[in-house]
C-alpha positions in Angstrom: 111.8 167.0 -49.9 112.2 164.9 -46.8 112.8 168.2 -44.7 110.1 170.0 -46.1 107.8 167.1 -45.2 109.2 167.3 -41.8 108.7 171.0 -41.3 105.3 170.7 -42.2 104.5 168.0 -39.9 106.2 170.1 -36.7 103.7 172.9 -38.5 100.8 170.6 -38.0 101.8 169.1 -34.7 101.9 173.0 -33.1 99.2 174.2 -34.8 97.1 171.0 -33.3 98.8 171.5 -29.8 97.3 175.1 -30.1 93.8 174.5 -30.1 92.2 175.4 -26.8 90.6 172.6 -24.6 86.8 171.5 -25.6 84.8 174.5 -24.5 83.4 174.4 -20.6 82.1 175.9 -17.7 84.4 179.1 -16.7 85.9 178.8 -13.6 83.8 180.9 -10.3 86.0 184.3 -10.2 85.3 184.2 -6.7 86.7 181.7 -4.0 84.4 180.8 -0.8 86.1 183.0 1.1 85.4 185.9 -0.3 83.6 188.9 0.9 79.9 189.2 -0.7 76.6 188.7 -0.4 75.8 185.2 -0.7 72.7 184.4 -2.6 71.6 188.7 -3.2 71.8 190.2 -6.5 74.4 192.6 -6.5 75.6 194.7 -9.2 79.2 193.5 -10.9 81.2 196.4 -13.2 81.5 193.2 -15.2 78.7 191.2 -15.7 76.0 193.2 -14.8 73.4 191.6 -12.0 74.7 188.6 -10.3 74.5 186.4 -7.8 77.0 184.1 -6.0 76.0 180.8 -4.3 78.2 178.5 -1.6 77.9 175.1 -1.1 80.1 173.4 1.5 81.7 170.5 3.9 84.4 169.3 5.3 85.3 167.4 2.4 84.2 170.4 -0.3 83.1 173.6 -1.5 81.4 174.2 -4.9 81.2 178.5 -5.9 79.6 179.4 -8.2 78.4 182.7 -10.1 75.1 183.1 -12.4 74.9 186.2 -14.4 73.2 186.4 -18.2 76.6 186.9 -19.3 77.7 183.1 -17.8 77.2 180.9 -15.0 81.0 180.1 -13.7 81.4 177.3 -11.0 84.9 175.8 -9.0 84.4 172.7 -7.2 87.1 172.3 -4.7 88.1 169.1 -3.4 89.7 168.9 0.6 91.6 165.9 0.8 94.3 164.4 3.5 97.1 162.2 3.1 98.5 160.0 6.1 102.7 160.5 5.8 104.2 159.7 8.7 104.2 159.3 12.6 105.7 162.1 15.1 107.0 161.5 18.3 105.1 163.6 20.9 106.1 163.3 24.6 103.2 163.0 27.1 102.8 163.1 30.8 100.4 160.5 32.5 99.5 162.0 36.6 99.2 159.3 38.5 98.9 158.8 42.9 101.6 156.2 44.5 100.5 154.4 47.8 100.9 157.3 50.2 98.7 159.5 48.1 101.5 161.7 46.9 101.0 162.8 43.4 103.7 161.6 40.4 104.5 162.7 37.2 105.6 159.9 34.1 106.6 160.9 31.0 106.2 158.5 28.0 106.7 158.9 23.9 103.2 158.8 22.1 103.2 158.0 18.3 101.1 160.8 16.4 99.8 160.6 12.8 100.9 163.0 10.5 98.6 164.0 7.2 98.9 166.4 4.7 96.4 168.4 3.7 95.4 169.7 0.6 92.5 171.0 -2.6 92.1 169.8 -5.6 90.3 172.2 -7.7 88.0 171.4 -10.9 85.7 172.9 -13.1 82.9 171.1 -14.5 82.1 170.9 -18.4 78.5 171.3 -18.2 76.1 172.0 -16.0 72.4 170.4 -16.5 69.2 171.4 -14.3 65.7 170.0 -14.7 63.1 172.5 -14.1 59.2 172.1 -14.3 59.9 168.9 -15.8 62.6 169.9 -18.9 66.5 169.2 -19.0 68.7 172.1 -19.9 72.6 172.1 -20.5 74.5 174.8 -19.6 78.3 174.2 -21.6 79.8 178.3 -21.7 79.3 181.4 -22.8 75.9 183.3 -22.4 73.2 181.7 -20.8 70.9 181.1 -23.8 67.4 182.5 -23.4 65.6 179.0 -23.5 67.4 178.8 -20.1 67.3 181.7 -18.5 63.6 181.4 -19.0 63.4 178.4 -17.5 66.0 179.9 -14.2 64.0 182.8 -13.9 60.6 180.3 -13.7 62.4 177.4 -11.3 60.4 177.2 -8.3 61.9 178.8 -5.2 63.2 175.8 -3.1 66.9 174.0 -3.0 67.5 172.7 -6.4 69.5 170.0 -7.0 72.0 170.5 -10.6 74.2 168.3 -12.2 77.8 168.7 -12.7 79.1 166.8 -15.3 83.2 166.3 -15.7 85.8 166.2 -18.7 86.4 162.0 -17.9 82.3 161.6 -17.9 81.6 161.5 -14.1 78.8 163.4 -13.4 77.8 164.2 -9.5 74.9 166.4 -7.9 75.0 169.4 -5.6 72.5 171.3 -4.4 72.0 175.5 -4.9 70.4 176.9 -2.0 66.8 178.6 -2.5 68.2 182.6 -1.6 70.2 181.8 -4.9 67.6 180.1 -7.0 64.9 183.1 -5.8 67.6 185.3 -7.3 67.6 184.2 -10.6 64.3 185.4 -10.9 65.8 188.8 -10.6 68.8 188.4 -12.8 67.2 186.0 -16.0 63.9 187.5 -16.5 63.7 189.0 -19.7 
């Protein structure tokens, strides 16, 4: 009996460790380097009309897609790390008394960083347009919002991004990609 109780608790245990994640935002299938036309419909094999937005710094870059199939967004995060110093050797010019030009050579300590990305995908998305809130979570856009996308007022809008440990931050979409929507969520 003990074994049979113990075989159904490893049966449990996988089945529980099985279960996909909480459902979220899909990550862009693009990377801010790619090659299309930021902020223009365009037609995709795959999702029909859609439009692809950049936002960026020295510090990040947020992608994201918007189609009525899904809006997919990767926020990446540029970060540096200081790990060392690094012996560089200089030379200094310099004049001695008779005006005859000299060369020293000294050791210079230089910082070393590492640089790398950290990238993350939000869990929902919110917007507040002509004065409602919408959540965007996965799948589909849901006609209450794409209405409300297709009627947002062609400017910058400023969106929500709100993360698995409940930080929530705000980026802006540029107004090329918001006009766009128009396009791709009207009925």
């Amino acid at each position: 009996m003990k074994n049979r109780w113990l075989s159904l608790g490893m049966s449990l245990g996988f089945f529980i460790s099985s279960i996909p994640a909480a459902f979220a935002v899909q990550p862009a299938p693009i990377s801010g380097s790619a090659k299309v036309s930021w902020s223009k419909v365009v037609e995709d094999p795959f999702d029909g009309k859609i439009v692809y937005d950049k936002n960026f710094t020295d510090d990040f870059e947020f992608v994201s897609s918007w189609s009525k199939s899904g809006i997919r967004a990767t926020y990446i995060q540029f970060r540096s790390e200081f790990v060392g110093y690094r012996t560089t050797w200089r030379t200094r010019t310099y004049y001695d008394k008779h005006g005859r030009r000299r060369y020293d050579r000294y050791p210079d300590q230089e910082p070393i960083y590492r640089r790398y990305s950290i990238k993350h995908t939000p869990k929902a998305i919110k917007f507040a347009i002509n004065g409602q809130i919408y959540t965007y979570e996965e799948g589909a856009v849901p006609l209450e919002l794409a209405a409300a996308l297709a009627s947002a007022p062609p400017q910058n809008m400023v969106i929500r991004l709100i993360w698995d440990d409940g930080r929530i931050q705000d980026i802006e979409i540029g107004r090329g990609t918001v006009e766009a929507w128009k396009a791709i969520f009207r009925s």
